[in-house]
N, C-alpha and C positions, 0 to 999 in steps of 0.2 A: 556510184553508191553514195546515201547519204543519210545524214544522222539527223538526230531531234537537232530544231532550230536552225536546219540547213548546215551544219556542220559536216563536210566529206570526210570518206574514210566508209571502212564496211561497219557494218551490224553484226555484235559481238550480245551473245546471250547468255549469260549466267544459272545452269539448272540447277538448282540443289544450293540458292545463296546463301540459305541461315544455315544452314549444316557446319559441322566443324571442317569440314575439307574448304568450303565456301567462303567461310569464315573468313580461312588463311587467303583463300585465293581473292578476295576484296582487299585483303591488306596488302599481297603484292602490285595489286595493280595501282592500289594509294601509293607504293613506295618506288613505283616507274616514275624516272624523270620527265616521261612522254610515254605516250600509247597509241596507237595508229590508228583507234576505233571512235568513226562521226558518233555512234551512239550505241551505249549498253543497258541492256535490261537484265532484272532480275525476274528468279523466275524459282519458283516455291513449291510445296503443297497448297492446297486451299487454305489449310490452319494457319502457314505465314504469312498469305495475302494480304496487304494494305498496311506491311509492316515498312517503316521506312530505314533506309540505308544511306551513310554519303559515300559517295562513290566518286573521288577526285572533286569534293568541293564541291558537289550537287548532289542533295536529296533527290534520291530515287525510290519510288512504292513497289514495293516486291509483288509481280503478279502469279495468278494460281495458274498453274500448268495445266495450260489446253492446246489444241494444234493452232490457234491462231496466233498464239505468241510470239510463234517462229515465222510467220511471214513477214518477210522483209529480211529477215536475218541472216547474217552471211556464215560466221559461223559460232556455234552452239557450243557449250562445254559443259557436260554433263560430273558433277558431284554427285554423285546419287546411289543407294542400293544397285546391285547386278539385275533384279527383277525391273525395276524402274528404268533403267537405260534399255533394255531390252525390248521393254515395249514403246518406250517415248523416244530415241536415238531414230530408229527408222522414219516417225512421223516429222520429227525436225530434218532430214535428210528428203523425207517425201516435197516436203514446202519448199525447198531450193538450199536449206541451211548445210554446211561440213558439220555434223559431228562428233565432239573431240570428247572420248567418251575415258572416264577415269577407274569406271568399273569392270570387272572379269568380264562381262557379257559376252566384249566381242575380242576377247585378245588372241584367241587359236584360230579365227575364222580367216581361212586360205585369201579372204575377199577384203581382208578387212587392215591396214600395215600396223603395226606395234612400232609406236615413233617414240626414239630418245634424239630430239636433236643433233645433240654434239655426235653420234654414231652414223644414221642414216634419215639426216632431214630431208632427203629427196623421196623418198615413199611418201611423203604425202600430197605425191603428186597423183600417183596411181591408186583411188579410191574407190573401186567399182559400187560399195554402197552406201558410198556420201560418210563413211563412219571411217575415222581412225581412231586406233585403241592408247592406251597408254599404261605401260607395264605396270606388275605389282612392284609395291615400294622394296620387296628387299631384293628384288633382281635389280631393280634402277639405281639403289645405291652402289651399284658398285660398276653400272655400265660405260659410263665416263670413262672411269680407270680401264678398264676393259677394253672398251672401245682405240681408244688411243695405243694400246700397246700391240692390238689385234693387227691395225693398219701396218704397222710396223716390225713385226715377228711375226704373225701368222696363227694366230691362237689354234692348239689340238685337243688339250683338254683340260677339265676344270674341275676343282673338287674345292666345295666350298662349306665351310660352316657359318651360319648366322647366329647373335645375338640378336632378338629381338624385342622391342620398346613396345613396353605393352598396349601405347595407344595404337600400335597393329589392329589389337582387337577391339578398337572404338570405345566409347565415353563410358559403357562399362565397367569395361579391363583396367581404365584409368581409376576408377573411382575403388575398385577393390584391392590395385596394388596400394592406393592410399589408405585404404584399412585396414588392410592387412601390417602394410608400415606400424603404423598409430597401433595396432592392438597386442605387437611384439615388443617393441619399441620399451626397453630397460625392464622389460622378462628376464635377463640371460639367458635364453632359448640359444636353440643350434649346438648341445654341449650333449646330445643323446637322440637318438633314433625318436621320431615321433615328437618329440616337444612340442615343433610349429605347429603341427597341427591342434594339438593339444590347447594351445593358448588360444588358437583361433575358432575352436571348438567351443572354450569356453563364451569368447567374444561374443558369440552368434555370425562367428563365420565359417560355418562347415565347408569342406571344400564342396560338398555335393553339390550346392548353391554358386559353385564362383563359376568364370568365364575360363578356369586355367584349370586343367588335372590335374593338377599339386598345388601346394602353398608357394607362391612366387614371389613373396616378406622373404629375406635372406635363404633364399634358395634360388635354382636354376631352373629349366622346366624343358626337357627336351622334346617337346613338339607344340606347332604352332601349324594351325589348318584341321583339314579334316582329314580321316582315315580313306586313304585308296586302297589298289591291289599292293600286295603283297608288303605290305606292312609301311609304306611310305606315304607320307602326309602330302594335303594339294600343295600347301606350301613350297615344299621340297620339288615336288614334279613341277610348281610353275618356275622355280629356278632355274629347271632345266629347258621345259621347254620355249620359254621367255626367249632365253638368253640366245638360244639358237637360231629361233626365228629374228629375233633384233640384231644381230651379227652377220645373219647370213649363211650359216653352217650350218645344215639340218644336221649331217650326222657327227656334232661337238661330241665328244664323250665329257659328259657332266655327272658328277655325286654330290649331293647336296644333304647336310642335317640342318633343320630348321631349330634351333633351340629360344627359349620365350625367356629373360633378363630382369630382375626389378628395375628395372631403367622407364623413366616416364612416356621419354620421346627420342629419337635417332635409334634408327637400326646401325648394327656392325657388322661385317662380314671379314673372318680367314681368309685369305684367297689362296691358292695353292693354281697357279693357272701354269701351263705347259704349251711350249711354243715350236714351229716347225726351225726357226732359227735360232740361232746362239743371241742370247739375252744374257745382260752385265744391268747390275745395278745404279751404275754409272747413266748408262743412256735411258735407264727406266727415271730414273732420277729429271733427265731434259726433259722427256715428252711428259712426264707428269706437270712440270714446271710451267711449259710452252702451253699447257691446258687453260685458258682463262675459267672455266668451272671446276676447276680442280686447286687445290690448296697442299702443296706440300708442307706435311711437317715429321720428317725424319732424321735425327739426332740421338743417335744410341747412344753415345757418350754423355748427353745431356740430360739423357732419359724424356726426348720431346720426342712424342706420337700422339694422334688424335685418340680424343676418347667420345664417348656420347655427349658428357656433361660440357665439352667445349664447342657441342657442334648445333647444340639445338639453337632453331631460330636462325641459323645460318640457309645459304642458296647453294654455295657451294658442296659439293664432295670434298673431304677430306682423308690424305691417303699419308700412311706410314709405316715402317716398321718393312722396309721394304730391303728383302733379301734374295739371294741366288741360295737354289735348294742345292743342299750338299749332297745328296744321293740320288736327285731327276736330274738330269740335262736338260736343258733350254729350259730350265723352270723357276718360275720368282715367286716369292711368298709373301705378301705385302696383307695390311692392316685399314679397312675402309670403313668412314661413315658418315652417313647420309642422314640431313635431319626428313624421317618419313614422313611425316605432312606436308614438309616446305617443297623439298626435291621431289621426293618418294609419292607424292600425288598430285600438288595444287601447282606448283614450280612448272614440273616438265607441261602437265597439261595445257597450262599457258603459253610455255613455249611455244608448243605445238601451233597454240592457236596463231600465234606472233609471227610463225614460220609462213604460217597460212596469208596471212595478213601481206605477205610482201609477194604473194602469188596468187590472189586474187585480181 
């Protein structure tokens, strides 16, 4: 394999580079010491075509996604809408390309592995259709953690709640918790039923019009996704069935509430997880520690745990607040967060691809 200007190494394709997922993932690969790729292209709508990017020190012209793109390319990483990978992920897999898809499209497909490296980087050896998936961001915030205590106790079941960073629901959600902020913002609202809404009404921001079911300016908002059966959001079912499929235990018993945060960026998750062995906070404490993507900061006395506002912009998971539950057995209660754009989409997807890269 080789790259523009005879440079060896595989062909590494960037789908979806002006996107905000894209965005980040050009600036991880600016901020690799090295990278294992002779040659990377970007790769757009038509309306970003001929836009230029530097990309490690070299201008590169973003081209418009067509199936010739992808010949030559070893492997693919798709940024993009669920519709868009769904139809372009195959034809980059059709040309000879892996793949590595950041979208829902392909994450429940039996044929398809849900790769978090630090868990199970060997599935992406077994790829019947050239496509590996890459989980939603708030099951991957907390897979790390997860992962490593699984190998080691035996994970049985999980009941988790999330905090959720509004940029979950992309540049809109972003832009409405900032007005929603701005249009509260030395009201003294929050002191009566209905207020927020009230201010925000006046503002010209009815909630009828926002990305959130409630006002999420100095409120909570418990759900995030769409309505399924029986009263539970895709959110909450992809927690569960994420988590299963990526560990290994079809039948985990998982309960999940997805709740939406005014927090910009980094998701958090409760973890209430339950194990076939006797678990001490002591040795949860090692293998967190021994994790090089993981970041302990647990200090009750000190009052140190992670919060979102320390995590954004960060690569790793950070985990704290990490206790043995006084009424389960084998059960530890710990405190995770993941910045969702870095880890939660662009990070692992890379990985993924990176993983790829040394088995090619």
């Amino acid at each position: 394999m080789s790259g523009a200007g005879g440079t060896s190494g595989p062909v590494l394709a960037l789908v979806g580079a002006t996107g905000a997922v894209g965005t980040v993932m050009i600036d991880i690969i600016n901020g690799r010491e090295s990278v294992p790729w002779g040659e990377i292209r970007l790769v757009a709508s038509p309306r970003s075509a001929g836009k230029k990017i530097v990309v490690r020190g070299e201008e590169l012209t973003v081209r418009a996604l067509a199936p010739e793109v992808f010949d030559g390319v070893d492997v693919a990483m798709f940024d993009v809408p669920d519709a868009v990978s769904a139809q372009w992920a195959p034809i980059a897999a059709e040309r000879g390309a892996v793949a590595v898809d950041n979208s829902a499209a392909f994450r429940m497909d039996p044929e398809v592995p849900l790769v978090v490296p630090e868990v199970n980087a060997d599935e992406v050896a077994e790829r019947p259709k050239g496509i590996i998936a890459n989980p939603n961001c708030t099951t991957l915030s907390m897979m790390a953690a997860l992962g490593a205590l699984h190998r080691e106790f035996e994970l049985r079941e999980l009941v988790v709640a999330s905090y959720q960073a509004a940029s979950g629901g992309g540049q809109e959600a972003i832009d409405r918790l900032h007005a929603e902020t701005a249009a509260v913002a030395g009201k003294g609202v929050g002191v009566r039923a209905g207020d927020v809404r009230e201010v925000l009404e006046a503002a010209g921001l009815p909630v009828s019009e926002s990305p959130f079911p409630a006002p999420l300016a100095l409120n909570v908002v418990p759900w995030a996704g769409s309505l399924k059966d029986d009263g539970w959001t895709s959110e909450e079912l992809k927690v569960r069935n994420e988590s299963r499929k990526i560990l290994g235990i079809p039948d985990l018993k998982v309960s999940a509430t997805c709740v939406r945060v005014p927090v910009v960026t980094t998701h958090s998750l409760a973890v209430h997880a339950t194990f076939a062995r006797e678990v001490t906070v002591a040795r949860a404490h090692e293998i967190f520690a021994a994790q090089p993507t993981i970041v302990l900061v647990d200090d009750p006395e000190q009052k140190r745990f992670p919060t979102p506002a320390d995590v954004v912009g960060e690569d790793p998971t950070y985990v704290g607040r990490v206790r043995q539950a006084l009424d389960f057995p084998n059960t530890l209660d710990f405190f995770v967060c993941g910045d969702n754009l870095r880890k939660g989409a662009a990070l692992n997807t890379y990985e993924i691809a990176e993983e790829l890269a040394t088995r090619l």
